[in-house]
C-alpha positions in Angstrom: -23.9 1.8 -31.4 -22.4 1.4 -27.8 -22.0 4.5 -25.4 -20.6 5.1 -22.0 -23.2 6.0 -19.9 -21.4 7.5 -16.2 -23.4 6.9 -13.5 -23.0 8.9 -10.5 -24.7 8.6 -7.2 -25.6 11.5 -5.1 -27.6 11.8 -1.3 -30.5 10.5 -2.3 -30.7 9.7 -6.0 -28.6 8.5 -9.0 -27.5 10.9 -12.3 -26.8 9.7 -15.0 -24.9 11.0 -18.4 -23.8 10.3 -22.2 -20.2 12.4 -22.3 -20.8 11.7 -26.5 -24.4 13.4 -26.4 -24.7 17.0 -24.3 -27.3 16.8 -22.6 -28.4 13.4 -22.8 -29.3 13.4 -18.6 -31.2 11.3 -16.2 -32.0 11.3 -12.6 -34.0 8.3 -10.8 -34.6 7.3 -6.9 -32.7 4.0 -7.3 -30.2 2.5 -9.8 -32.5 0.3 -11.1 -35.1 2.9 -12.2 -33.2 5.0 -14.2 -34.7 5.0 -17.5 -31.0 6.9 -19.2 -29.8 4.3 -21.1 -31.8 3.6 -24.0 -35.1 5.5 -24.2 -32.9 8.5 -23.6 -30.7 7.6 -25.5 -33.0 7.0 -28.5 -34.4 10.3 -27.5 -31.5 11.8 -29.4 -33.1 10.8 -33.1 -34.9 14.6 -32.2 -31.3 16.3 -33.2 -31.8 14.3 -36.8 -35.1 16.0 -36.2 -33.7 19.1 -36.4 -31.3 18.5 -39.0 -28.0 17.8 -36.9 -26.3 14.7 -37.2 -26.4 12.6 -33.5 -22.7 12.0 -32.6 -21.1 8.7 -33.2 -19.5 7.3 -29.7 -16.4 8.4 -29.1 -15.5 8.1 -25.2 -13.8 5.1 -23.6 -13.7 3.9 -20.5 -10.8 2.6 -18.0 -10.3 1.3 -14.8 -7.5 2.2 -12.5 -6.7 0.2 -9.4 -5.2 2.3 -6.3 -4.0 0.2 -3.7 -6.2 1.9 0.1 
């Protein structure tokens, strides 16, 4: 399965989200060090754990060009 991760950079560090899995969150020093995508990701399977289904993706993503 394939989900949009949003990355968001902030003063000092990067955030990072799954819209498709509330809180499914990461915070790291650089881009490169944020451990999100996968291992948190996968970090999901403790919903099945407690007997809720982990949502199938759902959100999309799309570019818009604005002209400066």
């Amino acid at each position: 399965m394939d989900y949009v991760v949003i990355v968001e950079k902030a003063e000092n560090s990067f955030g990072a989200y799954v819209p498709d899995l509330p809180g499914c969150v990461a915070v790291a020093a650089t881009r490169r060090n944020r451990a999100l995508d996968k291992d948190a990701i996968r970090s999901t399977g403790r919903l099945q754990q407690d007997g809720q289904a982990i949502p199938a993706p759902s959100s999309s993503i799309e570019l818009v060009h604005v002209e400066a």
